[in-house]
Each structure stands twice: as C-alpha cells, then as structure tokens.
DSSP file (Angstrom, degrees, kcal/mol; ACC not computed):
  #  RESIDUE AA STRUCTURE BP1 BP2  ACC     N-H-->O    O-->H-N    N-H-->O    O-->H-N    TCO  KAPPA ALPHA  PHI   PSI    X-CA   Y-CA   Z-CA
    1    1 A X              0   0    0      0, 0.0     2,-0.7     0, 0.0     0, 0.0   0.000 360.0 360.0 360.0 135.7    8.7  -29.5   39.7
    2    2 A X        -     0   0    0      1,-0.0     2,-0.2     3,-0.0     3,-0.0  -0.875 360.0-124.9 -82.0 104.7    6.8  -25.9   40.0
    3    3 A X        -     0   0    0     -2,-0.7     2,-0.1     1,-0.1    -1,-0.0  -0.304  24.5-125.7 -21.4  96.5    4.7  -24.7   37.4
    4    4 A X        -     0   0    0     -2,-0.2     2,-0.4     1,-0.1   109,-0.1  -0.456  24.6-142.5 -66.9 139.3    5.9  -21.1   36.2
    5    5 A X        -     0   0    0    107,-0.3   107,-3.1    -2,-0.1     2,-0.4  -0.693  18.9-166.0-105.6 127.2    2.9  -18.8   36.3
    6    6 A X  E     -A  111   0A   0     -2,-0.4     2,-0.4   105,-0.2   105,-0.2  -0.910  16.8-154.0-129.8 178.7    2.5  -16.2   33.6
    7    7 A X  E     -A  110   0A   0    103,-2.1     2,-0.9    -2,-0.4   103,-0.5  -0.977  13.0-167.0-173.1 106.6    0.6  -13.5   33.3
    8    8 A X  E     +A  109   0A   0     -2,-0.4     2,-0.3   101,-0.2   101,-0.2  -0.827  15.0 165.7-125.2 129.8   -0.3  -12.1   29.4
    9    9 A X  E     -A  108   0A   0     99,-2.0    99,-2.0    -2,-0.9     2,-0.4  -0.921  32.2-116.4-143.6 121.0   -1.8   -8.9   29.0
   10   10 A X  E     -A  107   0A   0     -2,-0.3     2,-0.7    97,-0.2    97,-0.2  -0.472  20.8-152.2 -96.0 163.6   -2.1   -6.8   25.8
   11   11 A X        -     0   0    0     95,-2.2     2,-0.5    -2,-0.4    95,-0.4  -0.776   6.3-165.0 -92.8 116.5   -0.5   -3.4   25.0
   12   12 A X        -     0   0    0     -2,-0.7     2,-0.4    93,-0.2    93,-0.2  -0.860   4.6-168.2-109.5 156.0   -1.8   -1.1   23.0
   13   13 A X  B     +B  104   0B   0     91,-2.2    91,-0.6    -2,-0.5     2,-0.1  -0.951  25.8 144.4-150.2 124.2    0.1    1.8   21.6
   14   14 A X        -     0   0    0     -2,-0.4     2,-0.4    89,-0.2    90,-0.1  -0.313  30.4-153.5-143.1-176.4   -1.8    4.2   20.0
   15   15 A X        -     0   0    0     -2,-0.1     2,-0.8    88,-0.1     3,-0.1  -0.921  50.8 -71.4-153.2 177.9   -1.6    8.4   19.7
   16   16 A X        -     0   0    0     -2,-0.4    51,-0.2     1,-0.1     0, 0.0  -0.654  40.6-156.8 -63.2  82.7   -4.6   10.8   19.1
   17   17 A X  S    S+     0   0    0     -2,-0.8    50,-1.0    49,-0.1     2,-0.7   0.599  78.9  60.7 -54.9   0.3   -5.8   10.3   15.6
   18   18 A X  E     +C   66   0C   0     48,-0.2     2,-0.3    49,-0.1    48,-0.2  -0.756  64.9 171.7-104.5 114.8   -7.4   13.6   15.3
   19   19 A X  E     -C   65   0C   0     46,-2.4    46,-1.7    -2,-0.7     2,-0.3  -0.842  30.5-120.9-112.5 168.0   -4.9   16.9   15.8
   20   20 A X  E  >  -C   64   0C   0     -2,-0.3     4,-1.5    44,-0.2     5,-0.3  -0.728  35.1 -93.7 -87.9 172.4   -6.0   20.5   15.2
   21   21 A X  H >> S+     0   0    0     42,-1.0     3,-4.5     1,-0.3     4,-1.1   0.771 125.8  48.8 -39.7 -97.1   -4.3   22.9   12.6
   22   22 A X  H 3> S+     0   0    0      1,-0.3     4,-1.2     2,-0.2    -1,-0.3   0.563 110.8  49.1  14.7 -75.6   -2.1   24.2   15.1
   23   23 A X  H 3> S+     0   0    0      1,-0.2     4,-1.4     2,-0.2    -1,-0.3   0.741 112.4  43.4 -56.4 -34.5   -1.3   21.2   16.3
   24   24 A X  H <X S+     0   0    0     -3,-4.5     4,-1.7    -4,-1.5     6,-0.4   0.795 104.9  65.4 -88.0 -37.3   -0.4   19.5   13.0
   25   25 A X  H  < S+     0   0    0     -4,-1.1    -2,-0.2    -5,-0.3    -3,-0.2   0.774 109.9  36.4 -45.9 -44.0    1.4   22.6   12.0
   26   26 A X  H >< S+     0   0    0     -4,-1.2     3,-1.3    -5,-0.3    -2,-0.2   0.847 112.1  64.9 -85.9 -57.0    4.1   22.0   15.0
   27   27 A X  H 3< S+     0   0    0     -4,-1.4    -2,-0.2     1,-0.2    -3,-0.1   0.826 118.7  19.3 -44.2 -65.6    3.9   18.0   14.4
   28   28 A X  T 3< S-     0   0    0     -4,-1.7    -1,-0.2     2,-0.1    -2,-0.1  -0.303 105.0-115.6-143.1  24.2    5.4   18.3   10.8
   29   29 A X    <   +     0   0    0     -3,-1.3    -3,-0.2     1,-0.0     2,-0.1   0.463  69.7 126.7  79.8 -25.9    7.1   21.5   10.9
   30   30 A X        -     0   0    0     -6,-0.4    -2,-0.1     1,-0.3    -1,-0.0  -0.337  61.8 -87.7-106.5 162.1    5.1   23.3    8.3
   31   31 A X        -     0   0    0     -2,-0.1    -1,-0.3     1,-0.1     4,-0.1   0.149  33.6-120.3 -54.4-175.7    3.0   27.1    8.2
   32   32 A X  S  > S+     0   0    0      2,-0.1     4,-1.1     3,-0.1    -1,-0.1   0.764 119.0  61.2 -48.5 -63.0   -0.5   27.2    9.4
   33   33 A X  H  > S+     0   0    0      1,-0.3     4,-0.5     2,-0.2    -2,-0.0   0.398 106.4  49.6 -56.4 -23.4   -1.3   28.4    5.9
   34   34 A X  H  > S+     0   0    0      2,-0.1     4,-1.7     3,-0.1    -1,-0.3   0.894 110.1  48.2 -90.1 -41.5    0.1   24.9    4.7
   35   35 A X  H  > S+     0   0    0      1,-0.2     4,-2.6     2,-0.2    -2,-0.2   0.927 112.3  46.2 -52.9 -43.6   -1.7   23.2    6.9
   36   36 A X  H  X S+     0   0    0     -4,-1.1     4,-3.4     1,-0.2     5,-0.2   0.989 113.1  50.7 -61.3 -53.2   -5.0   25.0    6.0
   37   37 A X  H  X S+     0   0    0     -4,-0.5     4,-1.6     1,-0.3    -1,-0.2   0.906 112.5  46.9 -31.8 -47.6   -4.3   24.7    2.0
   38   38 A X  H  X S+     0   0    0     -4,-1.7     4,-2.3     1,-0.2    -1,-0.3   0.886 112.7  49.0 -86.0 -14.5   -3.6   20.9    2.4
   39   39 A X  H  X S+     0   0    0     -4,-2.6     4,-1.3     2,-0.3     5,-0.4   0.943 112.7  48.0 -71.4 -50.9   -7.1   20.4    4.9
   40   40 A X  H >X S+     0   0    0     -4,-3.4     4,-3.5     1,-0.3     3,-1.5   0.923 114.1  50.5 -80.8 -38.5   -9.5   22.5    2.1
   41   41 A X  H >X S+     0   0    0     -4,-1.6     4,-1.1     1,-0.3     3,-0.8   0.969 108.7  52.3 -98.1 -64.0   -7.6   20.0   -0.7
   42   42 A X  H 3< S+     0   0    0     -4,-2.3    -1,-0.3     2,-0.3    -2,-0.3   0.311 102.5  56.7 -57.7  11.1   -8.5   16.9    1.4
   43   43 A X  H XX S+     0   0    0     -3,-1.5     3,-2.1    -4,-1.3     4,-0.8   0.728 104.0  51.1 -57.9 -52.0  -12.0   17.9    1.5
   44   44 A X  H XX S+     0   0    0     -4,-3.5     4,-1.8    -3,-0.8     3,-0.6   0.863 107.9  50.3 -74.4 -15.8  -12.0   17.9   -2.1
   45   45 A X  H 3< S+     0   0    0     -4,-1.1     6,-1.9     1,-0.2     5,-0.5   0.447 109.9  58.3 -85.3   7.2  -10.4   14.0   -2.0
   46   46 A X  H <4 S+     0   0    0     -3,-2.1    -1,-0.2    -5,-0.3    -2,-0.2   0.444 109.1  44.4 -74.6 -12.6  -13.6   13.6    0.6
   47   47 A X  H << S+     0   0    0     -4,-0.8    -2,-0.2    -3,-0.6    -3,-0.1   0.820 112.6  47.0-100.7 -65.8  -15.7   14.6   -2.3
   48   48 A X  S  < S-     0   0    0     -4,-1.8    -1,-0.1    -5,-0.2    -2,-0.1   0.628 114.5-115.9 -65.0  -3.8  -14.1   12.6   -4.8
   49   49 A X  S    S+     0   0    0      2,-0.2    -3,-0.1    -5,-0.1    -1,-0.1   0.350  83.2 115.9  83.6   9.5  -14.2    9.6   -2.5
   50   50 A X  S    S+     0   0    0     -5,-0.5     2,-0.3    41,-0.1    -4,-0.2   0.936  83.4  41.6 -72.4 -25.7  -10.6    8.7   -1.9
   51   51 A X  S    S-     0   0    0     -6,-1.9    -2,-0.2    -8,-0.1     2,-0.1  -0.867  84.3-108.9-117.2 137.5  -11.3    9.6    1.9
   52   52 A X    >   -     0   0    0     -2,-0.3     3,-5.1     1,-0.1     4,-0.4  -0.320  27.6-118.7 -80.4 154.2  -13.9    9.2    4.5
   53   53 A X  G >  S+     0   0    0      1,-0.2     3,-0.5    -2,-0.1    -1,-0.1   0.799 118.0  56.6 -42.9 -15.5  -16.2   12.1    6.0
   54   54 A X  G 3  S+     0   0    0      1,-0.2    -1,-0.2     3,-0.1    -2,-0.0   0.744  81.9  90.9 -71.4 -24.8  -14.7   11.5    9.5
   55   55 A X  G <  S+     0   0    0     -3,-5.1    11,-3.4     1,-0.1     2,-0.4   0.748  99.1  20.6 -80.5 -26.8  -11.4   12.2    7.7
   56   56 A X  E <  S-D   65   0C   0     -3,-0.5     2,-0.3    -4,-0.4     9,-0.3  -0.990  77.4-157.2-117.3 126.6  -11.6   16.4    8.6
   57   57 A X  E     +D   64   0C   0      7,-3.3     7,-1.6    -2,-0.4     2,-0.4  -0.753  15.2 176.8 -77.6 125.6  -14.0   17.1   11.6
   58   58 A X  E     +D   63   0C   0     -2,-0.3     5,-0.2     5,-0.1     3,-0.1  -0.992   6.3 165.7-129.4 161.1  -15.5   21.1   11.5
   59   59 A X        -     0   0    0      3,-2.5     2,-0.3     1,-0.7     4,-0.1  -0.362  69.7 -58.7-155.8  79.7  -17.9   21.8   14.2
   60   60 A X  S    S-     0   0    0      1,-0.2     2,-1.2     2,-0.1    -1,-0.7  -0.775 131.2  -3.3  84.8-148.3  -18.5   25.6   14.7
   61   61 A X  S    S+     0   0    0     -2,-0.3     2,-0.5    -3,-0.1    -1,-0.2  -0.341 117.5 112.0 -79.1  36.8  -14.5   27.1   15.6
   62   62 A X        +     0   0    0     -2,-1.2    -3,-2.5     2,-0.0     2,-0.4  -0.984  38.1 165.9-148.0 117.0  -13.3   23.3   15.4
   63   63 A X  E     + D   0  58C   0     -2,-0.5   -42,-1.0    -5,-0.2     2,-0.6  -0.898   7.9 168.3-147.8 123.6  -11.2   21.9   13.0
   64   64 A X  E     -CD  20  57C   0     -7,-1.6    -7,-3.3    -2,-0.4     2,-0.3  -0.940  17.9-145.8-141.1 119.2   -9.6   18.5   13.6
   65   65 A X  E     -CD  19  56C   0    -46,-1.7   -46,-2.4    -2,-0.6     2,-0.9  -0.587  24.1-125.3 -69.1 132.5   -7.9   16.2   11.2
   66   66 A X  E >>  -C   18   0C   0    -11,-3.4     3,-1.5    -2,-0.3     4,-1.5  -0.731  33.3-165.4 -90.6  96.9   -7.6   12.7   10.8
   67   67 A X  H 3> S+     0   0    0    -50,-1.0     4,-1.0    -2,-0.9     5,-0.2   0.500  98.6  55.8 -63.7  -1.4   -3.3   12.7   10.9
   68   68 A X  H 3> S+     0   0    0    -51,-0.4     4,-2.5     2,-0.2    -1,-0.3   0.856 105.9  53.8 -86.5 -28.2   -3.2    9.4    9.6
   69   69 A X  H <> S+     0   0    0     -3,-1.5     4,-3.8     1,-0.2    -2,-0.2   0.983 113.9  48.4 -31.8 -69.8   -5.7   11.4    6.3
   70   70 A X  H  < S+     0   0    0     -4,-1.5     4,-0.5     1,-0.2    -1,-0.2   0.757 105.4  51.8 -90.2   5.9   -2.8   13.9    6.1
   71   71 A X  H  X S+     0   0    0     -4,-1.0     4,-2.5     3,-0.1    -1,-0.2   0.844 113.1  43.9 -51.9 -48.9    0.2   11.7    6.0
   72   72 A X  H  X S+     0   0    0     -4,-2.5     4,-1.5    -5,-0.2    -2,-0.2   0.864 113.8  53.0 -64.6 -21.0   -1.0    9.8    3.4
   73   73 A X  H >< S+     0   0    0     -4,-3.8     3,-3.9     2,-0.2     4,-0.3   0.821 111.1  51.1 -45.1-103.1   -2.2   13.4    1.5
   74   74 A X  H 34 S+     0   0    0     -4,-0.5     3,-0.3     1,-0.4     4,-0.2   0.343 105.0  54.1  18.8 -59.7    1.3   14.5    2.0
   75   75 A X  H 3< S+     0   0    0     -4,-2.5     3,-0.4     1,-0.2    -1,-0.4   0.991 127.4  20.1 -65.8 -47.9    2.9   11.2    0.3
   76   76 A X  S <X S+     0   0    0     -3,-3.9     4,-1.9    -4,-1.5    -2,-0.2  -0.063  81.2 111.0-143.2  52.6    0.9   11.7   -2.6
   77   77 A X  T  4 S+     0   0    0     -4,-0.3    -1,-0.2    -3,-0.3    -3,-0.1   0.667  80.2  61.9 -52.8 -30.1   -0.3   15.1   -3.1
   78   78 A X  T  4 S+     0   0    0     -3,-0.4     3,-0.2    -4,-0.2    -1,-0.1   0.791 117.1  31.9 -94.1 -28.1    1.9   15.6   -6.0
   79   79 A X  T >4 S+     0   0    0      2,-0.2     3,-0.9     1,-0.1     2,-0.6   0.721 106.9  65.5 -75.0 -49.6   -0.1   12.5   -7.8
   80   80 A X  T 3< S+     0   0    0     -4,-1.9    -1,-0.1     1,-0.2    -2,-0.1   0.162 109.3  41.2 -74.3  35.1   -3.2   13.1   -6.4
   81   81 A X  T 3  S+     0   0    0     -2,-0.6     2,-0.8    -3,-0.2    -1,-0.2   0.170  92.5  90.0-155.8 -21.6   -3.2   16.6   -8.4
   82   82 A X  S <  S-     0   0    0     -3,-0.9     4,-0.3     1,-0.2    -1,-0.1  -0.890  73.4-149.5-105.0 119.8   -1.9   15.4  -11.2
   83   83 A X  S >> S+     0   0    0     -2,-0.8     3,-1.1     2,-0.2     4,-0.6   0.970  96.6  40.7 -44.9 -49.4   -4.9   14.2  -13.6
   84   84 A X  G >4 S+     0   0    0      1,-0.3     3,-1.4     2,-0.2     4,-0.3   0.983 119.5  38.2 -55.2 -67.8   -2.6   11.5  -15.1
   85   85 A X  G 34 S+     0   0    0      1,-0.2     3,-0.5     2,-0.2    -1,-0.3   0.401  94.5  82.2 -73.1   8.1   -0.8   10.2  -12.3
   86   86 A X  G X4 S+     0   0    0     -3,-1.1     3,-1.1    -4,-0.3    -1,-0.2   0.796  87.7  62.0 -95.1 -18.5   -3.7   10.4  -10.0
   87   87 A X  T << S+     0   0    0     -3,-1.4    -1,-0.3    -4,-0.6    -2,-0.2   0.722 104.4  44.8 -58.0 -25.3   -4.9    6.7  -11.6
   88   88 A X  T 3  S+     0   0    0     -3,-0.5     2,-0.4    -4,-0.3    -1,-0.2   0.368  82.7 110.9-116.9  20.8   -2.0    4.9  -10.5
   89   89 A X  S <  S-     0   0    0     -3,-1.1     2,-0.5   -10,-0.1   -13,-0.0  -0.749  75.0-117.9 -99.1 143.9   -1.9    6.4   -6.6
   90   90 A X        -     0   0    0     -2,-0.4     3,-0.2     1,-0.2    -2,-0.1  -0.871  37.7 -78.8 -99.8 103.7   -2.9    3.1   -4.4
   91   91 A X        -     0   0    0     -2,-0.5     2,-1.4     1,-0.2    -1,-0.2   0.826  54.1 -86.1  53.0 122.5   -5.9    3.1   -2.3
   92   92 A X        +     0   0    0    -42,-0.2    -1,-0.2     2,-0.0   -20,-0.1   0.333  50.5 173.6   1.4 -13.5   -6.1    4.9    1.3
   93   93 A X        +     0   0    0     -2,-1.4     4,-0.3     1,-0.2    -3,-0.0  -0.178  13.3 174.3 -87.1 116.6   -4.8    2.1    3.6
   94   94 A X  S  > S+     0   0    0      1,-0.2     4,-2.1     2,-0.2    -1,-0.2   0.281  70.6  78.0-102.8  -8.5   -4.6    3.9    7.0
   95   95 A X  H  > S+     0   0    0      1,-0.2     4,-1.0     2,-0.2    -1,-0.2   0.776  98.2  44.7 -89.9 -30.1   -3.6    0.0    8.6
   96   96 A X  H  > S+     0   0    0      2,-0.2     4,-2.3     3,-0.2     5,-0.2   0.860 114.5  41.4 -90.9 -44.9   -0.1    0.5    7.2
   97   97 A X  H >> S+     0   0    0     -4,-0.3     3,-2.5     2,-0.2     4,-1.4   0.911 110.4  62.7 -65.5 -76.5    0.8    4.1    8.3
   98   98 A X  H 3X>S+     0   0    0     -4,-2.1     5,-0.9     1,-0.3     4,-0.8   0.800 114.1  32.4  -9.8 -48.7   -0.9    3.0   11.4
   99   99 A X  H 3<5S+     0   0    0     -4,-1.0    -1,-0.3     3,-0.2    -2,-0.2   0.778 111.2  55.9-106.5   6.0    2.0    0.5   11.6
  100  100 A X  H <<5S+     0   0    0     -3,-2.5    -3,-0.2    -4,-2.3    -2,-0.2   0.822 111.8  52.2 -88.0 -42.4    4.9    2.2   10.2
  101  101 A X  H  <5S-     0   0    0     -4,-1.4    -2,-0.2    -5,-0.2    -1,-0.2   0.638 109.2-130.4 -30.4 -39.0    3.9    4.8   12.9
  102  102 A X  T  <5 +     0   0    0     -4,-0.8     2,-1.8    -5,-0.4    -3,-0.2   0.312  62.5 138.8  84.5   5.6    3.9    2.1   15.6
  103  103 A X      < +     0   0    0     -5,-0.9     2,-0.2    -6,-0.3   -89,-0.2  -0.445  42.9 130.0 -85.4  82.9    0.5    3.0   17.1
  104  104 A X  B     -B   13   0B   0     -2,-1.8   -91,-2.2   -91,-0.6     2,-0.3  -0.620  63.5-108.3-137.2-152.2   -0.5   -1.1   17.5
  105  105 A X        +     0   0    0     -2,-0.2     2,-0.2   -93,-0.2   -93,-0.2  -0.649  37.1 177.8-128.4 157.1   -1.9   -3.9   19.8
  106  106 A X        -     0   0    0    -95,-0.4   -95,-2.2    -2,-0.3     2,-0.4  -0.855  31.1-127.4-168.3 160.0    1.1   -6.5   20.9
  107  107 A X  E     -A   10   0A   0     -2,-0.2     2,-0.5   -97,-0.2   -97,-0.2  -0.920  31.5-157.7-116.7 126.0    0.3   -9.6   23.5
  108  108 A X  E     -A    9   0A   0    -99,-2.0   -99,-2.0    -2,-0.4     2,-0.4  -0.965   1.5-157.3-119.2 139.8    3.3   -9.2   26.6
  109  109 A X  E     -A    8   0A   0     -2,-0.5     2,-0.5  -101,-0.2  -101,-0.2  -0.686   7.3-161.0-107.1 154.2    3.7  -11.9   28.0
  110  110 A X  E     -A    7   0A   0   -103,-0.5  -103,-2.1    -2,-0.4     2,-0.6  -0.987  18.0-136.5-139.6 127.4    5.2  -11.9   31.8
  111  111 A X  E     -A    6   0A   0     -2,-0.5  -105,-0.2  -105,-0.2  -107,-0.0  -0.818  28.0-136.3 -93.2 124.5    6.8  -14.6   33.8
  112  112 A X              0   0    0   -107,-3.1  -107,-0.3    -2,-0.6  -105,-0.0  -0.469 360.0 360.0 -77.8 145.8    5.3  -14.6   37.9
  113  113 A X              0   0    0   -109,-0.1    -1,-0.2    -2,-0.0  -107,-0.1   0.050 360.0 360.0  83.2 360.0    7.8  -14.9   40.1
C-alpha cells in the first residue's frame, strides 16, 4: 500500500487595515465630509478610551484609519452619542468584524499526487 503524501500550508486572508479618507469614502459609499465628521468623532472615542491611539494615524498631510475602528463607529454611532444608551454599547472587539469580514488564517490541506 502507498502512503498518500500531503502537503498543509496556512492561508491567510487579510486586507489593508488602514485606508485613507478618500479611500474609505469610495469603500462605503459616503461624502468625504462624512468620512471626516465620523474620523474627528473617533478621536473623541480615542480620548474617552473606547479605542486605541493606532485607531486614526495623522502624520503631517496623512490621515489613515483603522477600517475595522470605523465599522464598528458606524454600527454604533447612534449609541455611542447618546449619553444613555452609550452604557449598554459592547466593548470594541475588532476579532469579530475581523471575521464577519473574512480577513482570517485557515490550515489547507493538499493531497500530493
């Protein structure tokens, strides 16, 4: 009997977490002017601590976004603005957009020959 040989490699699938305005602006459809509006309002959830400092980049002309940051603004922007409701909006967790997105690691396994 021959031993089938196989051959396991993983895949990752990933995109660019960082976009500029521009770029997010095309992505989701929306102004500049929305984009900019919703960046200056996730500063202030950098301030308050829902976000980390990586989460908007400026450097000089440079302004780059963490898109997994502004999908989750976006879901709850309307809570996260509202004094009341802004208690019950659930924690950051970038692991879950990340996989509703599809950007993850999988093991493929290949049969040689």
């Amino acid at each position: 009997m021959s031993e089938i040989e196989h051959m396991m490699y993983t895949e990752s699938i990933r995109g660019y977490p960082y976009m500029p305005k521009d770029k997010i602006a095309q992505e989701f459809s929306i102004s500049k002017a929305t984009v900019q509006n919703r960046v200056k309002k996730i500063e202030g959830q950098i301030k308050e601590g829902r976000y980390s400092d990586y989460a908007v980049i400026r450097d000089g002309n440079i302004l780059l976004v963490n898109v997994l940051v502004f999908i989750d603004y976006m879901e709850y922007r309307k809570m996260l603005n509202d004094r009341n409701a802004k208690k019950y909006v659930p924690d950051f967790q970038p692991e879950k957009i990340v996989h509703i997105l599809g950007w993850n690691n999988r093991i493929v396994r290949e049969d040689a020959g």
